[in-house]
N, C-alpha and C positions, 0 to 999 in steps of 0.2 A: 541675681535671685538668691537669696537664703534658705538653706534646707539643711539648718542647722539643730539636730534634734533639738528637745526642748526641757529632758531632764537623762536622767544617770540611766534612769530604768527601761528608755529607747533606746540606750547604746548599749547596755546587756542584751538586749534581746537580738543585734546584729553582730554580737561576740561569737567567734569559733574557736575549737581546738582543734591541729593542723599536725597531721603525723603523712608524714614519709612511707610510704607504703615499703619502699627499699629498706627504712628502718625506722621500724614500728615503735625505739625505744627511744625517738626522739620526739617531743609534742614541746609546740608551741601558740601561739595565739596568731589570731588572724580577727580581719571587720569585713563585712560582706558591706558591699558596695555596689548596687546591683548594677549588670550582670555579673560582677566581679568581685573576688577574696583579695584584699588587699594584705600582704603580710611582708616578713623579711624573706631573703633568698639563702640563710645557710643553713635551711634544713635539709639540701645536698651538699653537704662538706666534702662528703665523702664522695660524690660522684660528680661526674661531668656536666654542664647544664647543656641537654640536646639538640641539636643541629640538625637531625635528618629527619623526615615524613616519619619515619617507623619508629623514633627511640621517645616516645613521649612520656613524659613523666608522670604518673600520676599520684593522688591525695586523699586520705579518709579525712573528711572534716564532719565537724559535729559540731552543731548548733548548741550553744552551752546551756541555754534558758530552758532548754526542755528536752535535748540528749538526741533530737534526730540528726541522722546520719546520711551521707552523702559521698560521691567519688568524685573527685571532681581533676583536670589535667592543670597543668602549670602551662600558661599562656603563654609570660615571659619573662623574664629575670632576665637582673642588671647586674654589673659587677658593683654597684651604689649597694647591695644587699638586699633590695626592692625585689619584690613579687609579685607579680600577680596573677591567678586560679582563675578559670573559669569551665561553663559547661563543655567547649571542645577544646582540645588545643588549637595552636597558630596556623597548626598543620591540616587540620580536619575541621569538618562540617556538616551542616548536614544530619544524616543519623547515627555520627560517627562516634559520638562522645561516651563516656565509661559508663555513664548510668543514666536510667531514666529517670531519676529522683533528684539532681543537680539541681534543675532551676525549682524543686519543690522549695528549699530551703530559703527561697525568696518570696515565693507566693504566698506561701501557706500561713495561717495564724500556728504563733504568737511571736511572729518577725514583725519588726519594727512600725508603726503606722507609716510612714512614710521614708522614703529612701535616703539613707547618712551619703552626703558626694563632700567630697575632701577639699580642704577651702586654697586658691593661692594667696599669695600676702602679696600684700602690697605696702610699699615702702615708701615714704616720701623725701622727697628734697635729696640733701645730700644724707640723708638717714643709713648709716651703715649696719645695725644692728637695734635690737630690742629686746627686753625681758617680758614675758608674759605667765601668767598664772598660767596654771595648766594640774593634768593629769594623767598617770601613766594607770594599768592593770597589772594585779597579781596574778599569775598562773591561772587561779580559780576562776577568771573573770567575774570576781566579784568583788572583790576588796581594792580601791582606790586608795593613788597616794600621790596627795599634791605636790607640786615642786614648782619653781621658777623655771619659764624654759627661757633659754637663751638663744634665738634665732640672728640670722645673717641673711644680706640682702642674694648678695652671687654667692654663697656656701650652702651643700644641701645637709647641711649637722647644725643640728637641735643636741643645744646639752642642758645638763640639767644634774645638780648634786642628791643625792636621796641615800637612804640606807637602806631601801627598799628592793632592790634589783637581785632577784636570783633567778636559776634557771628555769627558763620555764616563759619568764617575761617577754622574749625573743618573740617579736613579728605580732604584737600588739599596738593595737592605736595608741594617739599620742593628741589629747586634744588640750582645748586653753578650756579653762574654767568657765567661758561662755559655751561650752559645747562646739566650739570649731574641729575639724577632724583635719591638723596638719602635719603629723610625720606616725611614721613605726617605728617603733621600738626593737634597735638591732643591739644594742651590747651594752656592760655593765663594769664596772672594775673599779675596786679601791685605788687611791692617786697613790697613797701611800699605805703600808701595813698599819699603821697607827692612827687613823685618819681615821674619825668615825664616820666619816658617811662619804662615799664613795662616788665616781662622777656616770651620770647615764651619756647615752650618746642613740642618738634617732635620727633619722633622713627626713629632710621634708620631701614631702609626697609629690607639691607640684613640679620639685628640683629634680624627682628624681626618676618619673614617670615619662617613659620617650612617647615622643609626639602619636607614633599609633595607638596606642593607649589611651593616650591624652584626648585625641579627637571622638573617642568613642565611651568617656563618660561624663556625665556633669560635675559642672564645679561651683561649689560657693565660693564668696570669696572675703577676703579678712582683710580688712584696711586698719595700715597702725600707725599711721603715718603721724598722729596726736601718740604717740606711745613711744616715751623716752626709753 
């Protein structure tokens, strides 16, 4: 089934900005994916990713389209750089979660008509790789910039050349120019100092998403198996 938005201005409206409550002077981007914020994981660089019932990590996130605000715990993270937020942690449930406004930021207008769910690819024959159009976000969550992504069959890295990548970009979606929703946006770097336009590097979401996760949201899904 496809639930693949169907223009630029339903995937602003399920854009966030994703700050660290531990440090508030880090912000980057996230896609709400209901029940869940889909984003990167090194917005704890600096800390430990938590292991026990009591150390739970939590999130201010703001809906960019219109500036509401939310608290929301980090579910799970991977050492793939993968995130993902939701209303309780792993650990809790119940009435246990940081705020009572977490799942507002889903229900409520002017969030997206209908629910963005992250596509897998599918690959055919002996198909080892493919380019596809695509799209990453600038900080703002407004300003788009198209590139070539470069996906692989068993690698969960999407690259993609642009001159577009500064900071900020980290833990933004990463879709093909048909509106498919398949990686985030983790890192950025000139190949060379002289090199004008520098390589992106993004995880595919179904690569990098563990199976608990995995069973508890939907997916479209992206056949390219016609796509050299």
């Amino acid at each position: 089934m496809n639930s693949a938005p169907t223009s630029i201005d339903e995937i602003r409206k399920a854009l966030v900005h994703i700050t660290d409550e531990g440090s508030p002077e880090v912000l980057g981007l996230g896609i709400m994916c209901e029940p869940f914020i889909l984003t990167c994981g090194h917005f704890m660089d600096n800390r430990q990713i938590p292991t026990h019932l009591h150390d739970s990590t939590y999130f201010s996130v703001r809906r960019i389209c219109d500036g509401e605000e939310a608290v929301f715990m980090m579910y799970l993270a991977t050492t793939m750089d993968f995130m993902a937020l939701s209303e309780h942690g792993i650990h809790v449930s119940g009435d246990c979660g940081p705020s009572d406004n977490a799942s507002y930021l889903f229900g409520s207008p002017p969030t997206q008509p209908r629910a963005i769910w992250p596509a897998m690819l599918q690959f055919g024959g002996n198909q080892a790789n493919a380019k596809l159009p695509g799209f990453f976000f600038s900080p703002d969550g407004q300003t788009i910039h198209h590139v070539d992504l470069k996906v692989f069959r068993d690698d969960p890295i999407i690259s993609y050349e642009s001159n577009d990548m500064i900071p900020g970009c980290s833990g933004g979606p990463i879709f093909t120019d048909d509106f498919h929703l398949i990686g985030i946006h983790t890192s950025g770097r000139k190949v060379y100092q002289d090199e004008p336009r520098g390589e992106g590097v993004g995880k595919r979401i179904d690569l990098c998403c563990p199976l608990l996760l995995q069973r508890q949201i939907k997916w479209d899904v992206l056949d390219i198996k016609s796509i050299s």
